[in-house]
C-alpha positions in Angstrom: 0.0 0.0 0.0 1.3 3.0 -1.4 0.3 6.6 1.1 1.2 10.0 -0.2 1.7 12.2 2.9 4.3 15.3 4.0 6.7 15.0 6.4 7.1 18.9 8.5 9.6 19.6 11.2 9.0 21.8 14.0 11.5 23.0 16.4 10.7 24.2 20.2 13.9 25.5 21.5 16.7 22.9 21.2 13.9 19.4 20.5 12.7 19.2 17.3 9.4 17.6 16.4 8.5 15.2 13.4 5.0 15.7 12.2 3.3 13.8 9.5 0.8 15.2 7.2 -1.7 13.2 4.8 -1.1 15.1 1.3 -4.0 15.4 0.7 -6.9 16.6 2.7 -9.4 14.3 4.0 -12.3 16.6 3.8 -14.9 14.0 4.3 -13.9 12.6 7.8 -14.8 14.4 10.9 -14.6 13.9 14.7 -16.6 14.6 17.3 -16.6 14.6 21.5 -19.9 13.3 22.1 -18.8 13.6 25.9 -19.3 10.0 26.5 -18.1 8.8 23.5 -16.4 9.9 19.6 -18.2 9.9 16.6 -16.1 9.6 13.9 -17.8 9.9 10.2 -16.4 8.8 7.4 -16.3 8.0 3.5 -14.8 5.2 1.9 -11.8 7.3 0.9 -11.4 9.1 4.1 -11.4 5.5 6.0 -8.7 3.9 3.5 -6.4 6.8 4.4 -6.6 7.1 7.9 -6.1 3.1 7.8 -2.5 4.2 6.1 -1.7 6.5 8.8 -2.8 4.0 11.5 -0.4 1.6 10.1 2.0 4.6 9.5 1.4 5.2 13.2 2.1 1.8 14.1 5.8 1.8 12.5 7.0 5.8 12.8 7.6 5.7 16.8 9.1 9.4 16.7 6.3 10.9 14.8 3.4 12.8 15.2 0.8 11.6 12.3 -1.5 14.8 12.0 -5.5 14.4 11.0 -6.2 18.1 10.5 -10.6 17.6 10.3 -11.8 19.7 12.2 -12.9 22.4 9.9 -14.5 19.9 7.5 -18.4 20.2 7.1 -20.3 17.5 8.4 -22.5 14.6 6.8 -25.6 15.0 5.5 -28.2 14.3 8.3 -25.6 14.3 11.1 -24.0 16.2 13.5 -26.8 19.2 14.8 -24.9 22.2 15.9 -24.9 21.8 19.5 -23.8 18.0 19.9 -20.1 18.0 20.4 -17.4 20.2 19.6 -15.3 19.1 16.4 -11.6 17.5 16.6 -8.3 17.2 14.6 -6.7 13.8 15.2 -3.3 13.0 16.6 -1.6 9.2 16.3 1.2 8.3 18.1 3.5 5.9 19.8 3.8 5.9 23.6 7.3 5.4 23.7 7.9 8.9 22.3 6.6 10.5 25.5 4.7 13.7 24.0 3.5 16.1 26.2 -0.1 17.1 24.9 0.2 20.3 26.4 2.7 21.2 24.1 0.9 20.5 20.4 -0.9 24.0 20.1 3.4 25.4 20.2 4.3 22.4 18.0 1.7 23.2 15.6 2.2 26.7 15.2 5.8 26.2 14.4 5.0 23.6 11.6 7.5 23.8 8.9 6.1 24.2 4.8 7.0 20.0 4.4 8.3 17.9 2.6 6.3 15.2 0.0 6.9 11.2 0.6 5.7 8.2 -0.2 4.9 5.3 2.3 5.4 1.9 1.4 3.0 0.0 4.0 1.6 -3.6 4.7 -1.3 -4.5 2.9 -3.4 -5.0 6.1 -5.9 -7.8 5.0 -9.6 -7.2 6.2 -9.5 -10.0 8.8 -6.7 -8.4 11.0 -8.8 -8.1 13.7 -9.3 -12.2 14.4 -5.8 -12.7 14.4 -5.2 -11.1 17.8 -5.0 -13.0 21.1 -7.9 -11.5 22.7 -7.3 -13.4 25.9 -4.0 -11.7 26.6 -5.6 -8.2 25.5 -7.5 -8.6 29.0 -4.7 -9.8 31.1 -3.8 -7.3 33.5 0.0 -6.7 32.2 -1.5 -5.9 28.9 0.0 -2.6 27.9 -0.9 -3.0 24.4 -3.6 -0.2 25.2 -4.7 3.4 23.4 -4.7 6.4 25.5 -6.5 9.6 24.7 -6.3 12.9 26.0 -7.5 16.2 24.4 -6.1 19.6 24.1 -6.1 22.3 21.9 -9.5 21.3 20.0 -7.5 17.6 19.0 -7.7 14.1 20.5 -4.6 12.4 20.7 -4.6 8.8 20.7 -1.3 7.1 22.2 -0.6 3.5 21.8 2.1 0.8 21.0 2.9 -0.4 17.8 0.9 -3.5 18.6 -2.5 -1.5 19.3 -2.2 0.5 16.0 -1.7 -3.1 14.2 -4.7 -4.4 16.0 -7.5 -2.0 15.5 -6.8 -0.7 11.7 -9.4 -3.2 10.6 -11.9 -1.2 11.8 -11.4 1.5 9.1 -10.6 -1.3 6.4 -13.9 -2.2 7.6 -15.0 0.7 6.5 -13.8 1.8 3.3 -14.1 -2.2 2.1 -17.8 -3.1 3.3 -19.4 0.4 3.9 -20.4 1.4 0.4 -21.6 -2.2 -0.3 -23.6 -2.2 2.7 -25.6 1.1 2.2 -26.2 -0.1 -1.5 -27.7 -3.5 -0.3 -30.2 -1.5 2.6 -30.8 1.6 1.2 -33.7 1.6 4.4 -30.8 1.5 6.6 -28.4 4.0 5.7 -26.1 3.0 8.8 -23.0 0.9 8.6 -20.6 1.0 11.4 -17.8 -0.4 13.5 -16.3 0.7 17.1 -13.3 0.7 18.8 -15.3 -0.5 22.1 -14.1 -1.0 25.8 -14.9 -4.5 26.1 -12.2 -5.2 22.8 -9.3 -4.8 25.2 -7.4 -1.9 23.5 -8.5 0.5 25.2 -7.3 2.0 28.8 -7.2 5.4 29.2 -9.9 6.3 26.5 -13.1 6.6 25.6 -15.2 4.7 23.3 -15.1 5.6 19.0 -18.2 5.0 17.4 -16.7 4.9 13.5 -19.9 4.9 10.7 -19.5 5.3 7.1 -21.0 8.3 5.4 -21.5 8.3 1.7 -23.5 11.7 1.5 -21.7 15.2 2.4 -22.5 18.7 2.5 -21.5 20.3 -0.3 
């Protein structure tokens, strides 16, 4: 799997911060604090890249993999004003020990960025079975996403093994939603969820991820 993103540097005093980009914007995905839960929206294309930068995630320990979404309009039908405020998304690997507190100085020293290509795994859709879920609920489990919010973005923090783990749900996604909604055009709701009784979660709340197919224009 091929990913086109852009690679910035930002400096803060003497550390300097990689951040990584998508290249092009995802302007039908959005995010939003539904204070108990997040309600991610998204279309098929939007879902297959934000698989890529989960399994970017997953292998670029020193980087911080950037989601900027929250400007984007919402799906038709969804999202009244007044039900949660909006969120950019922010992936990264525990061990790089990233102060949330900082980001809103890290982002507004983001340097102009250079283009890449990432060469990734083809994740097959079935991912998600091959995981021991026994050991996901085994106390010493670390394998386990964190979130915390600041500056209008979550930021999810996780080990490499976590990232591997859950990127099925947005294959999910981008492979079965479209099909779906054609097949029950009564329904109009196809969806998948990062939920607290998988295991992968410690410090986090609940995503509710459903596949969209109609946007404001």
């Amino acid at each position: 799997m091929k990913l086109q993103v852009v690679v910035h540097r930002a400096r803060l005093g003497a550390e300097e911060f990689r951040v990584v980009r998508p290249a092009r914007p995802l302007t039908r995905a959005l995010l939003v604090d539904r204070d108990r839960y997040l309600n991610a929206y998204l279309d098929q294309d939007a879902a297959r890249d934000i698989a890529g930068l989960w399994m970017l995630a997953a292998r670029s320990p020193r980087s911080l993999v950037h989601v900027p979404i929250r400007a984007n309009r919402p799906p038709d039908g969804a999202v009244p004003d007044g039900m949660g405020s909006r969120l950019d998304l922010v992936l990264l690997h525990h061990s790089l020990q990233f102060a949330p507190s900082r980001w809103k100085q890290v982002r507004g020293r983001i340097g102009p960025g250079r283009p890449q290509t990432a060469s990734l795994p083809v994740a097959e859709p079935d991912d998600l079975t091959r995981v021991d879920h026994a050991a996901r609920h085994h106390r010493e489990n670390r394998d386990l996403f964190h979130q915390h919010l600041h500056a209008e973005t979550l930021f999810m923090t996780g080990s490499a093994q976590v990232f591997r783990a859950t990127v099925g749900h947005f294959l999910d996604i981008a492979r079965k939603g479209p099909g779906y909604i054609e097949a029950h055009p009564g329904s109009q709701h196809f969806c998948t969820e990062l939920h607290s009784n998988d295991g992968t979660l410690g410090n986090a709340r609940e995503v509710h991820i459903e596949y969209c197919d109609q946007w404001a224009a």
